[in-house]
C-alpha positions as CSV (number, residue, x, y, z in Angstrom):
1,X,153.2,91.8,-113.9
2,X,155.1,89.2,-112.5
3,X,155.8,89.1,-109.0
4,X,159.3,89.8,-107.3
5,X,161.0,88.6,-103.8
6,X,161.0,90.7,-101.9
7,X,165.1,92.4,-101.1
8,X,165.7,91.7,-105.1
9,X,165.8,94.6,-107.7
10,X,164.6,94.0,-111.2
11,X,167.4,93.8,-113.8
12,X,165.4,96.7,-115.6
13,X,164.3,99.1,-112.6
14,X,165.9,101.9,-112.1
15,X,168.2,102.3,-109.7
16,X,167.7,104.4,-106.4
17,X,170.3,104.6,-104.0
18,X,168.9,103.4,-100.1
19,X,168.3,105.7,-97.7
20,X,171.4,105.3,-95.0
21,X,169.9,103.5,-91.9
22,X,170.1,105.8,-88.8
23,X,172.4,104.5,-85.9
24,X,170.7,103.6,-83.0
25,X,172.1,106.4,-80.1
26,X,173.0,104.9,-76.9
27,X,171.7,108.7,-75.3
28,X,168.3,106.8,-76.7
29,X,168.0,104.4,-74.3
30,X,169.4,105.8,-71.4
31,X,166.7,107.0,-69.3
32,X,165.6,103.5,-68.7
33,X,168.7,101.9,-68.4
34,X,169.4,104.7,-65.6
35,X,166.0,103.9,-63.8
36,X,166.9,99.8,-64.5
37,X,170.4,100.6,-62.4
38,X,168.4,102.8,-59.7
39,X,166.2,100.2,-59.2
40,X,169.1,97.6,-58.9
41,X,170.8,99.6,-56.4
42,X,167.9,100.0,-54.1
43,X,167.6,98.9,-50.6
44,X,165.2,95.5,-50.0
45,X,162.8,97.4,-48.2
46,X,162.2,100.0,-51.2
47,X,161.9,96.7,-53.6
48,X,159.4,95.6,-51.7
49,X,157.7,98.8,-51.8
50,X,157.7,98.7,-55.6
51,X,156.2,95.4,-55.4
52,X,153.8,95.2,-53.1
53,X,152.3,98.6,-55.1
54,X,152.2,96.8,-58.3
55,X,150.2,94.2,-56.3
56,X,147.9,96.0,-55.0
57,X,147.2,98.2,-57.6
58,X,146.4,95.5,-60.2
59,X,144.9,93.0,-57.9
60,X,146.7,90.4,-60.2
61,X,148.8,87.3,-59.3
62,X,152.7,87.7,-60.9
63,X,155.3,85.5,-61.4
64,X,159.1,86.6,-60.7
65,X,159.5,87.0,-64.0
66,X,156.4,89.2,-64.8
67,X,157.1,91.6,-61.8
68,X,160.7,92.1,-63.0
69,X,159.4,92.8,-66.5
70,X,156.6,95.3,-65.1
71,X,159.4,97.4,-62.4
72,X,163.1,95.5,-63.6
73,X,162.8,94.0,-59.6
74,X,165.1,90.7,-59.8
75,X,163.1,89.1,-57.2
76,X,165.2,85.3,-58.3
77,X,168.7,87.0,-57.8
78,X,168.2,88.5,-54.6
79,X,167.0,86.1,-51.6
80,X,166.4,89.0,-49.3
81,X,163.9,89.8,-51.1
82,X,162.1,86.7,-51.6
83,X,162.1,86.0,-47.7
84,X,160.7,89.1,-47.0
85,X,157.7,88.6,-49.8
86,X,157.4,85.6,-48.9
87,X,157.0,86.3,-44.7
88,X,155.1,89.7,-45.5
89,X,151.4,89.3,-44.4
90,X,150.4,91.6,-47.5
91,X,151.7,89.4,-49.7
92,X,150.5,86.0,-51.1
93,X,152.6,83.0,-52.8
94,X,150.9,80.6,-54.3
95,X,153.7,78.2,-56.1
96,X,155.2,80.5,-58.1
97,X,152.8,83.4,-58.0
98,X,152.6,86.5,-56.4
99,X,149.5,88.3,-55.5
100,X,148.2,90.9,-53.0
101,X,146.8,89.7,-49.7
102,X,144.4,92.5,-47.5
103,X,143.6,91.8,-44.3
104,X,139.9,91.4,-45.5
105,X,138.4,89.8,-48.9
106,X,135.1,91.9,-49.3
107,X,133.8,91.9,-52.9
108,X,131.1,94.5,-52.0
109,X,129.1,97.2,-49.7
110,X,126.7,94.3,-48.3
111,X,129.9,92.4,-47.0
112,X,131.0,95.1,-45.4
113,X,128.3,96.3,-43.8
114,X,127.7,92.4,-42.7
115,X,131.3,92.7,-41.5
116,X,131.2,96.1,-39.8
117,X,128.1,94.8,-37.9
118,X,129.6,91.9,-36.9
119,X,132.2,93.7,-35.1
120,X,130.2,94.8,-31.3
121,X,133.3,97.9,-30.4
122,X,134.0,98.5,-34.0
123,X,136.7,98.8,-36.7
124,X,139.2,100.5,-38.2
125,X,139.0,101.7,-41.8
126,X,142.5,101.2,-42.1
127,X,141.9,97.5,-41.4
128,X,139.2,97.5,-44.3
129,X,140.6,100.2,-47.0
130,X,142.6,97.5,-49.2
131,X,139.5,95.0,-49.4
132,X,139.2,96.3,-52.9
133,X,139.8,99.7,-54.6
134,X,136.3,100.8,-54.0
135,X,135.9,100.2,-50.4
136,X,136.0,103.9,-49.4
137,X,133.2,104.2,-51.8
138,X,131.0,101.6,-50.5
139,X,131.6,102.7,-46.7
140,X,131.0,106.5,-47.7
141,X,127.5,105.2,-49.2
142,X,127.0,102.9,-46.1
143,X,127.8,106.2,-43.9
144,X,125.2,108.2,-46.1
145,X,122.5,105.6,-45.9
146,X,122.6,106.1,-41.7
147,X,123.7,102.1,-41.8
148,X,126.6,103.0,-40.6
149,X,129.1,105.6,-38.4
150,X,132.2,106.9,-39.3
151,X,134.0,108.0,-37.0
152,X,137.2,110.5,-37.4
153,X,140.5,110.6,-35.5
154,X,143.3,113.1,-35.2
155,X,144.7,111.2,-38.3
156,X,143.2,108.7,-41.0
157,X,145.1,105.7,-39.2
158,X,142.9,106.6,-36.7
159,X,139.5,106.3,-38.1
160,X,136.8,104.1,-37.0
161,X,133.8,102.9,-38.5
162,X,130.9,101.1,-36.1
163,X,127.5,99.6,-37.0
164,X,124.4,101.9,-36.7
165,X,122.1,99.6,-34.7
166,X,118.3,100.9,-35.5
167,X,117.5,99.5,-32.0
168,X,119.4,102.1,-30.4
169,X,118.3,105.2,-32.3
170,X,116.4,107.3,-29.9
171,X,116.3,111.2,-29.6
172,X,118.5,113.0,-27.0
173,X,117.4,116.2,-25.2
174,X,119.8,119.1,-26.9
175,X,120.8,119.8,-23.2
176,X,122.2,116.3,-22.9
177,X,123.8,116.7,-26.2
178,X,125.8,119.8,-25.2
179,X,127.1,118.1,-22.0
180,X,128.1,115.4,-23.7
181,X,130.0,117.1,-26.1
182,X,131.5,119.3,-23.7
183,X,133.7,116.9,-21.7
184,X,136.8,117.4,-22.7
185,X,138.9,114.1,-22.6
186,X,142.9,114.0,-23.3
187,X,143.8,114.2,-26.6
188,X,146.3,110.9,-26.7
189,X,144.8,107.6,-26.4
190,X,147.6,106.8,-24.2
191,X,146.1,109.3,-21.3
192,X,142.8,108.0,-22.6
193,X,143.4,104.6,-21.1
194,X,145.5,105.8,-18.0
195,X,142.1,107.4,-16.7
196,X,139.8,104.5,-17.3
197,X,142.6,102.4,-15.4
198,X,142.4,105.0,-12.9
199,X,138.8,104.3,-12.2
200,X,139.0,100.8,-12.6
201,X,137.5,100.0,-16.0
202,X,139.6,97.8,-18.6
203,X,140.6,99.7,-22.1
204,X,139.5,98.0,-25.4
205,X,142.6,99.5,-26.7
206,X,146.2,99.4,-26.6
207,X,147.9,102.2,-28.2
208,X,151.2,101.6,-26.8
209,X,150.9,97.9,-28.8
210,X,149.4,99.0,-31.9
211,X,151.5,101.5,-32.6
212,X,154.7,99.3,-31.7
213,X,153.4,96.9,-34.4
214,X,152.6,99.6,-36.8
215,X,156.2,100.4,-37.2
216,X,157.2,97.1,-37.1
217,X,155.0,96.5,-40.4
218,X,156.6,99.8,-42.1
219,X,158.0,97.8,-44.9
220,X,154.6,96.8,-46.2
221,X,153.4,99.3,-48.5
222,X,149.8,99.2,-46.8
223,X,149.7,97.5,-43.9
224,X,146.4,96.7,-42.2
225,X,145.6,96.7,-38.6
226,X,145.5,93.2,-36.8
227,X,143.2,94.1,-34.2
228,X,139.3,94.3,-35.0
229,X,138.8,96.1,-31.8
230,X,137.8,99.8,-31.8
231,X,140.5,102.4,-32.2
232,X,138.4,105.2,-31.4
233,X,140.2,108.2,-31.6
234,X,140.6,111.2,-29.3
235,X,137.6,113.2,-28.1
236,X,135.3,109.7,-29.5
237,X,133.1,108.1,-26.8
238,X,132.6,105.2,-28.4
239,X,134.2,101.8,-27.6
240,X,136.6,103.4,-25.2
241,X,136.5,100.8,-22.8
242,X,134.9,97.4,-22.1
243,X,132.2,98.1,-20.0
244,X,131.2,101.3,-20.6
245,X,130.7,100.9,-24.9
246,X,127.4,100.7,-25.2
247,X,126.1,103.2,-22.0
Protein backbone atom coordinates (compact mmCIF):
# COMPACT_ATOMS: atom_id res chain seq x y z
CA UNK A 1 0.00 0.00 0.00
CA UNK A 2 1.46 3.06 -1.02
CA UNK A 3 2.22 5.55 1.39
CA UNK A 4 0.34 9.00 1.85
CA UNK A 5 1.38 12.60 3.44
CA UNK A 6 0.22 13.02 5.97
CA UNK A 7 -3.06 16.10 5.99
CA UNK A 8 -3.96 14.54 2.31
CA UNK A 9 -7.07 12.34 1.76
CA UNK A 10 -7.00 9.59 -0.84
CA UNK A 11 -9.05 10.42 -3.96
CA UNK A 12 -10.85 6.86 -3.18
CA UNK A 13 -11.33 6.95 0.80
CA UNK A 14 -14.26 7.68 2.06
CA UNK A 15 -15.12 10.64 3.34
CA UNK A 16 -15.51 11.39 7.16
CA UNK A 17 -16.37 14.73 8.18
CA UNK A 18 -13.55 16.17 11.14
CA UNK A 19 -14.35 16.36 14.39
CA UNK A 20 -14.86 20.37 15.23
CA UNK A 21 -11.79 21.50 17.20
CA UNK A 22 -12.76 22.65 20.76
CA UNK A 23 -12.13 26.40 21.47
CA UNK A 24 -9.73 27.04 23.94
CA UNK A 25 -11.79 28.83 27.08
CA UNK A 26 -10.22 31.84 28.51
CA UNK A 27 -12.05 30.50 32.19
CA UNK A 28 -9.16 27.75 31.27
CA UNK A 29 -6.38 29.57 32.06
CA UNK A 30 -7.40 31.86 34.48
CA UNK A 31 -6.31 30.56 37.76
CA UNK A 32 -2.77 31.13 36.80
CA UNK A 33 -3.08 34.21 35.10
CA UNK A 34 -4.87 35.36 38.45
CA UNK A 35 -1.92 34.05 40.61
CA UNK A 36 0.69 35.63 37.65
CA UNK A 37 -1.16 39.19 38.47
CA UNK A 38 -1.08 38.56 42.43
CA UNK A 39 2.31 37.86 42.26
CA UNK A 40 2.92 41.10 40.10
CA UNK A 41 1.16 43.20 42.52
CA UNK A 42 3.00 42.07 45.52
CA UNK A 43 5.11 44.17 47.74
CA UNK A 44 9.19 43.71 47.33
CA UNK A 45 9.53 42.25 50.51
CA UNK A 46 6.82 39.31 49.76
CA UNK A 47 8.96 38.81 46.34
CA UNK A 48 11.70 38.27 48.08
CA UNK A 49 10.10 35.92 50.31
CA UNK A 50 9.08 33.84 47.31
CA UNK A 51 12.50 33.77 46.29
CA UNK A 52 14.63 33.28 48.81
CA UNK A 53 12.15 29.95 49.58
CA UNK A 54 12.71 28.67 46.12
CA UNK A 55 16.42 29.05 47.08
CA UNK A 56 16.54 27.41 49.80
CA UNK A 57 14.41 24.82 49.20
CA UNK A 58 16.19 23.57 46.09
CA UNK A 59 19.69 24.48 47.09
CA UNK A 60 20.13 25.35 43.35
CA UNK A 61 21.77 28.43 41.64
CA UNK A 62 18.93 30.46 39.25
CA UNK A 63 19.13 32.83 36.80
CA UNK A 64 16.45 35.78 36.61
CA UNK A 65 14.92 34.13 34.03
CA UNK A 66 14.64 30.60 35.64
CA UNK A 67 13.24 32.05 38.99
CA UNK A 68 10.54 34.05 37.05
CA UNK A 69 9.63 30.90 35.14
CA UNK A 70 9.58 28.72 38.55
CA UNK A 71 7.21 31.75 40.72
CA UNK A 72 6.36 34.53 37.48
CA UNK A 73 8.99 36.96 39.95
CA UNK A 74 10.29 39.62 37.23
CA UNK A 75 13.36 40.04 39.21
CA UNK A 76 14.96 42.24 35.53
CA UNK A 77 11.92 44.64 35.58
CA UNK A 78 11.89 45.62 39.06
CA UNK A 79 15.30 47.13 40.53
CA UNK A 80 13.99 47.05 44.02
CA UNK A 81 14.14 43.87 43.97
CA UNK A 82 17.40 43.20 42.64
CA UNK A 83 19.08 45.52 45.28
CA UNK A 84 17.58 43.90 47.95
CA UNK A 85 18.78 40.18 46.58
CA UNK A 86 21.60 41.35 45.82
CA UNK A 87 22.42 43.20 49.56
CA UNK A 88 20.54 40.27 51.40
CA UNK A 89 23.07 38.15 53.35
CA UNK A 90 20.95 34.87 52.45
CA UNK A 91 21.30 35.39 49.21
CA UNK A 92 24.26 34.68 46.80
CA UNK A 93 25.09 36.30 43.15
CA UNK A 94 27.46 34.88 41.37
CA UNK A 95 27.33 36.76 37.71
CA UNK A 96 24.15 36.07 36.77
CA UNK A 97 23.11 33.44 39.17
CA UNK A 98 21.20 33.18 42.19
CA UNK A 99 21.66 30.71 44.88
CA UNK A 100 21.04 30.42 48.64
CA UNK A 101 23.69 31.54 51.07
CA UNK A 102 23.39 29.99 55.12
CA UNK A 103 25.31 31.37 57.51
CA UNK A 104 27.24 27.99 57.68
CA UNK A 105 28.29 25.46 54.76
CA UNK A 106 28.26 22.01 56.69
CA UNK A 107 27.87 19.02 54.28
CA UNK A 108 27.52 16.62 57.29
CA UNK A 109 27.11 15.57 61.21
CA UNK A 110 31.09 15.35 61.63
CA UNK A 111 31.30 19.09 60.54
CA UNK A 112 29.00 20.04 62.87
CA UNK A 113 29.88 18.48 65.62
CA UNK A 114 33.70 19.87 64.72
CA UNK A 115 31.91 23.18 64.51
CA UNK A 116 29.69 23.00 67.61
CA UNK A 117 33.00 22.08 69.55
CA UNK A 118 34.74 24.71 68.32
CA UNK A 119 32.43 27.18 69.72
CA UNK A 120 33.76 27.34 73.90
CA UNK A 121 29.92 29.34 75.16
CA UNK A 122 28.02 27.66 72.35
CA UNK A 123 25.51 28.12 69.52
CA UNK A 124 22.47 28.74 68.32
CA UNK A 125 20.58 26.17 66.25
CA UNK A 126 19.00 28.84 64.49
CA UNK A 127 22.42 29.94 63.34
CA UNK A 128 23.08 26.27 62.00
CA UNK A 129 19.37 24.96 60.79
CA UNK A 130 19.81 26.15 56.97
CA UNK A 131 23.42 24.41 56.65
CA UNK A 132 21.51 21.81 54.72
CA UNK A 133 17.97 20.30 54.91
CA UNK A 134 19.18 17.53 57.21
CA UNK A 135 20.87 19.45 59.87
CA UNK A 136 18.21 18.98 62.50
CA UNK A 137 18.69 15.40 61.82
CA UNK A 138 22.34 15.23 62.18
CA UNK A 139 22.21 17.46 65.58
CA UNK A 140 19.22 15.24 66.96
CA UNK A 141 21.68 12.11 66.33
CA UNK A 142 24.68 14.10 67.74
CA UNK A 143 22.28 15.01 70.90
CA UNK A 144 21.38 11.14 71.13
CA UNK A 145 24.96 9.95 70.92
CA UNK A 146 25.75 12.23 74.34
CA UNK A 147 28.33 14.31 71.84
CA UNK A 148 26.42 16.91 72.23
CA UNK A 149 23.65 19.26 74.43
CA UNK A 150 20.65 20.71 73.23
CA UNK A 151 19.54 23.04 75.03
CA UNK A 152 15.78 24.51 74.84
CA UNK A 153 14.51 28.12 75.21
CA UNK A 154 11.09 29.66 75.66
CA UNK A 155 11.01 29.55 71.82
CA UNK A 156 13.01 27.66 68.98
CA UNK A 157 14.90 31.07 68.18
CA UNK A 158 16.04 30.49 71.37
CA UNK A 159 17.69 27.23 71.31
CA UNK A 160 21.19 26.41 72.00
CA UNK A 161 23.33 23.60 71.21
CA UNK A 162 26.91 23.26 73.20
CA UNK A 163 29.70 20.62 72.99
CA UNK A 164 29.60 17.75 75.45
CA UNK A 165 33.18 17.76 76.61
CA UNK A 166 33.99 14.01 78.03
CA UNK A 167 36.53 15.72 80.40
CA UNK A 168 33.91 17.30 82.30
CA UNK A 169 31.43 14.43 82.74
CA UNK A 170 31.50 13.66 86.41
CA UNK A 171 28.55 12.55 88.66
CA UNK A 172 26.64 15.12 90.84
CA UNK A 173 25.28 14.30 94.32
CA UNK A 174 21.16 14.29 93.65
CA UNK A 175 21.13 16.91 96.56
CA UNK A 176 23.25 19.22 94.48
CA UNK A 177 21.13 18.51 91.55
CA UNK A 178 17.92 19.70 93.18
CA UNK A 179 19.52 22.94 94.37
CA UNK A 180 20.64 23.63 91.24
CA UNK A 181 17.56 23.24 89.59
CA UNK A 182 15.69 25.07 92.11
CA UNK A 183 17.09 28.61 91.60
CA UNK A 184 14.72 30.31 89.97
CA UNK A 185 16.33 32.98 87.64
CA UNK A 186 14.02 35.65 85.60
CA UNK A 187 12.44 34.47 82.87
CA UNK A 188 13.70 37.32 80.17
CA UNK A 189 17.25 37.43 79.20
CA UNK A 190 17.01 41.02 79.46
CA UNK A 191 16.68 40.69 83.60
CA UNK A 192 19.05 37.84 83.13
CA UNK A 193 21.90 40.24 82.20
CA UNK A 194 20.74 43.19 84.55
CA UNK A 195 21.57 40.79 87.58
CA UNK A 196 24.97 39.58 86.42
CA UNK A 197 25.67 43.45 85.79
CA UNK A 198 24.44 43.90 89.21
CA UNK A 199 27.11 41.71 90.67
CA UNK A 200 29.69 42.73 88.41
CA UNK A 201 30.13 39.97 85.96
CA UNK A 202 30.05 40.75 82.10
CA UNK A 203 27.02 39.01 79.92
CA UNK A 204 27.94 36.84 76.90
CA UNK A 205 24.74 38.06 75.59
CA UNK A 206 22.93 40.83 74.29
CA UNK A 207 19.37 40.44 73.86
CA UNK A 208 18.45 43.97 73.47
CA UNK A 209 21.04 43.75 70.16
CA UNK A 210 20.03 40.56 68.87
CA UNK A 211 16.71 40.99 68.84
CA UNK A 212 17.08 44.64 67.22
CA UNK A 213 18.85 42.90 64.34
CA UNK A 214 16.45 40.11 64.21
CA UNK A 215 13.76 42.36 63.03
CA UNK A 216 15.95 44.24 61.01
CA UNK A 217 16.59 40.85 58.92
CA UNK A 218 12.68 40.20 58.74
CA UNK A 219 12.66 40.31 55.05
CA UNK A 220 14.89 37.19 54.71
CA UNK A 221 12.93 34.24 54.60
CA UNK A 222 15.39 32.49 57.22
CA UNK A 223 17.65 34.56 58.59
CA UNK A 224 20.44 33.22 60.70
CA UNK A 225 21.99 34.62 63.78
CA UNK A 226 25.34 36.62 63.43
CA UNK A 227 26.57 35.97 66.70
CA UNK A 228 28.28 32.52 67.56
CA UNK A 229 28.07 33.32 71.16
CA UNK A 230 25.54 31.39 73.44
CA UNK A 231 21.96 32.43 73.52
CA UNK A 232 21.06 30.45 76.29
CA UNK A 233 17.71 30.79 77.08
CA UNK A 234 15.80 31.41 80.28
CA UNK A 235 16.10 29.15 83.33
CA UNK A 236 19.66 27.67 81.26
CA UNK A 237 22.88 28.00 83.25
CA UNK A 238 25.01 27.61 80.75
CA UNK A 239 27.11 30.34 79.07
CA UNK A 240 25.26 33.05 80.82
CA UNK A 241 28.08 35.10 81.46
CA UNK A 242 31.83 35.30 80.77
CA UNK A 243 33.35 34.17 83.68
CA UNK A 244 31.15 32.14 85.28
CA UNK A 245 30.47 29.45 81.87
CA UNK A 246 32.32 26.77 82.68
CA UNK A 247 31.98 26.79 86.97
Amino acid sequence: MPKVAPGIRPANAHFSPAKPLQPIKFSDDTERLQHINSVRKSTVGALMTLVIDLLYKTRQAFTAEQINEATYVDIHGNKALFDNLRNNPKVKLDRRHFSYKPAHVLTGRDQLHSLIKKQLDGIVVEEVKDANPSILEDLQALKASGDVWWLSGTNSQEDTTHFNDPRYRITVDIDLKQLFWGIELPRDMLDIEKELKKIGEKPSTDTAKRRALAEISGAASRPGRSSAASRAGPGSRTGICQNCSRT
